[in-house]
C-alpha positions as CSV (number, residue, x, y, z in Angstrom):
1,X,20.1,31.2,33.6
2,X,21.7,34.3,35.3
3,X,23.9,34.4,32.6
4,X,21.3,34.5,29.8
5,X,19.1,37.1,32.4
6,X,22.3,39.1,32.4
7,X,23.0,39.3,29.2
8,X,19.1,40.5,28.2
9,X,19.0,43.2,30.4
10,X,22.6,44.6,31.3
11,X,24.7,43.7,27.8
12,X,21.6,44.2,25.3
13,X,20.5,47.9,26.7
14,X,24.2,49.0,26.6
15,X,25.3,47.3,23.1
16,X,21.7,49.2,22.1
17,X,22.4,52.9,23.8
18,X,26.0,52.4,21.9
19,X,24.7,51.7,18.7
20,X,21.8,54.9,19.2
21,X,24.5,57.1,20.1
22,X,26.4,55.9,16.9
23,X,23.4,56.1,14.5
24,X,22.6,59.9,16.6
25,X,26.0,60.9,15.4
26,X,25.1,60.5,11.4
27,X,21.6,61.6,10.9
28,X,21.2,63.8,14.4
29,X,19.0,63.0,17.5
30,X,15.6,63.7,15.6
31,X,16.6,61.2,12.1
32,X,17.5,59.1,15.2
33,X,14.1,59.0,17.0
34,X,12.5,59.1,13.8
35,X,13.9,55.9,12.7
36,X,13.3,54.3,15.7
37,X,9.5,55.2,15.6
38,X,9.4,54.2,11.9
39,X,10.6,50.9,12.8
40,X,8.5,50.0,15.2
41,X,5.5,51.0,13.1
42,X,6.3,48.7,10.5
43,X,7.3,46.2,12.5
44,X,3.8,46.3,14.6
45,X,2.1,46.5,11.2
46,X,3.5,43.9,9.8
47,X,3.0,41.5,13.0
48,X,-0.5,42.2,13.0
49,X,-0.4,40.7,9.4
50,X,1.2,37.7,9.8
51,X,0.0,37.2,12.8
52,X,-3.3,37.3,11.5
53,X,-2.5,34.6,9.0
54,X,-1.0,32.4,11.1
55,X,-4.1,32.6,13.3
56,X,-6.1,31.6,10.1
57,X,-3.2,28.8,9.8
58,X,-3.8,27.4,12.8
59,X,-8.0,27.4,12.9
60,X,-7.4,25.6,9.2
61,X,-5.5,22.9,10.7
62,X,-7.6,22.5,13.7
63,X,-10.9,22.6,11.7
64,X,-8.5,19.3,9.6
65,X,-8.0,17.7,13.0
66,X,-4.3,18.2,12.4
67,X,-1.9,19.5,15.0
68,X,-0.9,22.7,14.3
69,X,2.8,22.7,15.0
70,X,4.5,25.1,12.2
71,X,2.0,27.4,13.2
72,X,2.5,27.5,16.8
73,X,6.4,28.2,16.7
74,X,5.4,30.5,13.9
75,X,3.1,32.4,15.6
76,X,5.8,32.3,18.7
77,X,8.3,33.9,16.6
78,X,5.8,36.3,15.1
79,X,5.1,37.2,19.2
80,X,8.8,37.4,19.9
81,X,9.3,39.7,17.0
82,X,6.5,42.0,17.8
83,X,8.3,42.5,20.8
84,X,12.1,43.3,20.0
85,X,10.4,45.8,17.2
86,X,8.6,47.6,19.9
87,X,11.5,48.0,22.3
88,X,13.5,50.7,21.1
89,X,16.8,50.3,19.3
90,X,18.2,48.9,16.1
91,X,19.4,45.9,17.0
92,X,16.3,44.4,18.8
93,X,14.7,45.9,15.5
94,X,16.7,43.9,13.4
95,X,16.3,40.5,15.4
96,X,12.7,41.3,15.4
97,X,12.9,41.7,11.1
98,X,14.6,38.6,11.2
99,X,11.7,36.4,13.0
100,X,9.5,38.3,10.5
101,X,10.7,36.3,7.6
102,X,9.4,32.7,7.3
103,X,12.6,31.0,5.9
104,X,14.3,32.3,9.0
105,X,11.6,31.4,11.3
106,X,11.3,27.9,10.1
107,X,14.7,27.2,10.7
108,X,14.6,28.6,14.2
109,X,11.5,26.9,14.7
110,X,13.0,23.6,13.3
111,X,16.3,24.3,15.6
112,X,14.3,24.4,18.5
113,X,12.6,21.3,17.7
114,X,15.3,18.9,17.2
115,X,17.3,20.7,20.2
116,X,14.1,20.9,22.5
117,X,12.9,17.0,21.5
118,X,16.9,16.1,21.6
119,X,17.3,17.2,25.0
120,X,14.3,15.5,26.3
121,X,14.4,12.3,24.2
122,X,17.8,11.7,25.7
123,X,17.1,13.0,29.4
124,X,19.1,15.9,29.5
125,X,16.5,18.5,30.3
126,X,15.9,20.3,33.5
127,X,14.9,17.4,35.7
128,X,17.6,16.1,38.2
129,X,18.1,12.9,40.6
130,X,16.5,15.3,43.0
131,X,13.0,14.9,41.6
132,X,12.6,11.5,41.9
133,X,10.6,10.2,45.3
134,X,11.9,6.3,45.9
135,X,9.5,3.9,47.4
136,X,7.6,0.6,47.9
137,X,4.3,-0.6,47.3
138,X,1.9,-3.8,46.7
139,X,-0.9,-3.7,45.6
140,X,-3.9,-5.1,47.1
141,X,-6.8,-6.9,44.5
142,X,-10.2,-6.9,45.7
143,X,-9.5,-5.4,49.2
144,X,-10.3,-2.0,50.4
145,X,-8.9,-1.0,53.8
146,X,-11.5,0.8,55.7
147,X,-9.1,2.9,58.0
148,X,-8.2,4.8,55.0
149,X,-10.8,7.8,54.5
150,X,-9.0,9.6,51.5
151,X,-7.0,11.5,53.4
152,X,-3.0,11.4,53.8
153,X,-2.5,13.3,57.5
154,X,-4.8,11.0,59.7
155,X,-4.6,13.1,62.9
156,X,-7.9,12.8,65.1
């Protein structure tokens, strides 16, 4: 996990000012901010339309009594790419493009599935030895003991 924190906000900000400085160097420090701005324009605009539709998605398959799945990790994506396009930079831009088109979405979405389901189907997800609590107990039929008032710290 301190890798992957790493990685977002040292390696990504630095890969991002190197490729600003770069793009600065063709079209000049005001193409450069201009482009930047565009992008995240478009990019907001076309969130808010998808993301409208896959709003309407998911009520249509609620309203069905069907679980919306697709829709969820569509409308995930279409949260995660709102926010690369709004941070500044061309490559968050161009992540955040990506997760705008559905073909690319589904496949991430359908990734994360089979690798999310995989790793807890087979029990290797987060859980360790650690969180189990071993113990005895019997069980009692028809028999209440009256010493017990609900309470787990009995101190009078």
């Amino acid at each position: 996990m301190l890798k992957i924190l790493a990685f977002l906000f040292i390696v990504v900000p630095l890969a991002e000012i190197v490729v600003l400085v770069e793009v600065g160097s063709f079209v000049g420090v005001a193409g450069t901010l201009g482009l930047v701005v565009v992008t995240a324009l478009a990019g907001a605009f076309l969130v808010r339309q998808q993301g409208l539709a896959s709003v309407r998605q998911i009520h249509t398959a609620l309203s069905r009594g069907e679980l919306p799945t697709r829709a969820f990790y569509h409308a995930g994506f279409l949260l995660l790419a709102g926010a690369l396009l709004l941070t500044p930079g061309f490559l968050t831009d161009t992540l955040g493009f990506l997760c705008l088109i559905p073909p690319v979405r589904e496949q991430l979405g359908q990734w994360l599935i089979r690798h999310w389901l995989g790793a807890v189907m087979t029990g290797q997800g987060s859980a360790s030895i650690q969180d189990s609590i071993e113990g005895n107990f019997r069980e009692v039929d028809g028999q209440s003991d009256p010493d017990l008032t609900g309470r787990l710290d009995k101190r009078d």
